[in-house]
N, C-alpha and C positions, 0 to 999 in steps of 0.2 A: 549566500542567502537562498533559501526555497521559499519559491510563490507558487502555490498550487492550489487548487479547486480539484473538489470530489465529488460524483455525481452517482447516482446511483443507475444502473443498466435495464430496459426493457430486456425480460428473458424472452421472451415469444421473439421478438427482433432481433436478440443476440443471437436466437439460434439459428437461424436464417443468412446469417450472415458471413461473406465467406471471410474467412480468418488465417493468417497464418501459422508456425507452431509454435505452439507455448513456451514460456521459458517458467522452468520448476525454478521456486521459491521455499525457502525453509528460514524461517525468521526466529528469533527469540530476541527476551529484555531481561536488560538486565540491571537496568532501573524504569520504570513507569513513570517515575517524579514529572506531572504536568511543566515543570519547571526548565525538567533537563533529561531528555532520555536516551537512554544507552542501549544502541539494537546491534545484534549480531545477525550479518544476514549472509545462507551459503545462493549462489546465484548463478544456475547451471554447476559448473567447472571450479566457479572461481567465490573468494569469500569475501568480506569489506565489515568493519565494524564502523559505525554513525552514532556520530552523538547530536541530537538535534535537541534546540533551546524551546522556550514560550514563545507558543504561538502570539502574534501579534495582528491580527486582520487576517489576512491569509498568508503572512509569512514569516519566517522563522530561522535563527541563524540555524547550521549546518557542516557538520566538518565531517569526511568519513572518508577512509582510508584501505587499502586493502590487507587483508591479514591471510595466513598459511590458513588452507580450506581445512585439514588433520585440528587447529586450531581454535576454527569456528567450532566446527562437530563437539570437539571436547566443551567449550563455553555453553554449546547448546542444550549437551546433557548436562553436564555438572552444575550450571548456574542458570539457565534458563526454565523460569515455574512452568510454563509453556512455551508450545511452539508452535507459529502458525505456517499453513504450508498451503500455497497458491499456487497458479498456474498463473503468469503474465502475460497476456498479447500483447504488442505494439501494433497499434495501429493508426495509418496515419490519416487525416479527415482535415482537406483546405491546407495542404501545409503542415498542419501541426500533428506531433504524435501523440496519439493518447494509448494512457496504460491502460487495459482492464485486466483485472484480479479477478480471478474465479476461484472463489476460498475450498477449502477442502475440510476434514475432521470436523472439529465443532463448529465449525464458520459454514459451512456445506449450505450451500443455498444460496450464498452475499454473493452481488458481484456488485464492485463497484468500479468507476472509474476514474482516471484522475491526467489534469493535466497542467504541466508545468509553464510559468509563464513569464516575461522577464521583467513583465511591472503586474502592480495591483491591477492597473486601469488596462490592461493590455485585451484589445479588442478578441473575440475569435467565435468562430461557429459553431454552432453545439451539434453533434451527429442526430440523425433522427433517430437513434436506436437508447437516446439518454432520455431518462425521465426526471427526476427530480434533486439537486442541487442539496450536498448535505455537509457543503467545509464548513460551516459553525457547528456540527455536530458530531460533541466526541465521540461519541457511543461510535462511527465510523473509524475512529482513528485504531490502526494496528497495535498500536500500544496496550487501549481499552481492551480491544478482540481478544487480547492475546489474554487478560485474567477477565474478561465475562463474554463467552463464544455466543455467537449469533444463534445458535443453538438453547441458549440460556435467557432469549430477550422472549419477552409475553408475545405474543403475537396479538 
């Protein structure tokens, strides 16, 4: 099961802030069905494909596995309509780590953040560098990103 919360990142504060090195992300889908989606993800070195169910509050069943990285690559061109490619911090604040994405291609500008929890009601501090809270909204979700780039959203 994944319980997560996504938050969207002050950039003036992000940038200020010391960080350590990124980990390169290359994602694709290869279904988007709200219902049941099918993500191919390479992650540095190594590659994993996840299939994640309907959201339900903020969580969602989860099963994902690692697969040969020559693999993923081939899934990514052949079957994947796009691909989104990030840069991941881990960063840890009180204890807990949180991810931030800083998107790249069409997404170029999102950063969002996100962190894992082991209940809904699971208490935890919010960094001063987070602004505004956005897990009920898909339009964040990588799935969405990945067929309408942040690039593509009105402003």
């Amino acid at each position: 099961m994944e319980i997560e919360r996504k938050f969207l990142v002050d950039l003036p504060k992000w940038e200020k802030l010391d960080k350590p090195n990124p980990i390169r992300i290359v994602q694709g889908y290869l279904s988007t069905n709200p219902e049941q989606t099918i993500r191919v993800r390479v992650w540095a070195n190594k590659a994993f494909m996840t299939i994640k169910g309907k959201v339900q509050g903020i969580s969602r069943e989860e099963i994902e596995f690692e697969i040969p990285t020559g693999k993923a690559n081939e899934l990514l061109t052949k079957f994947c309509k796009a691909v989104i490619e990030k840069n991941r911090y881990l960063i840890v604040h009180d204890s807990k780590t949180w991810e931030v994405d800083v998107f790249e291609g069409e997404n170029t500008g999102l950063v969002l953040a996100e962190i894992e929890l082991g209940s809904e009601d699971e208490k935890f501090t919010v960094p001063h560098w987070i602004t505004i809270e956005v897990t009920d909204d898909y339009r964040y979700y990588n799935s969405y990103l990945s067929e309408n780039p942040y690039s593509s959203w009105k402003k």
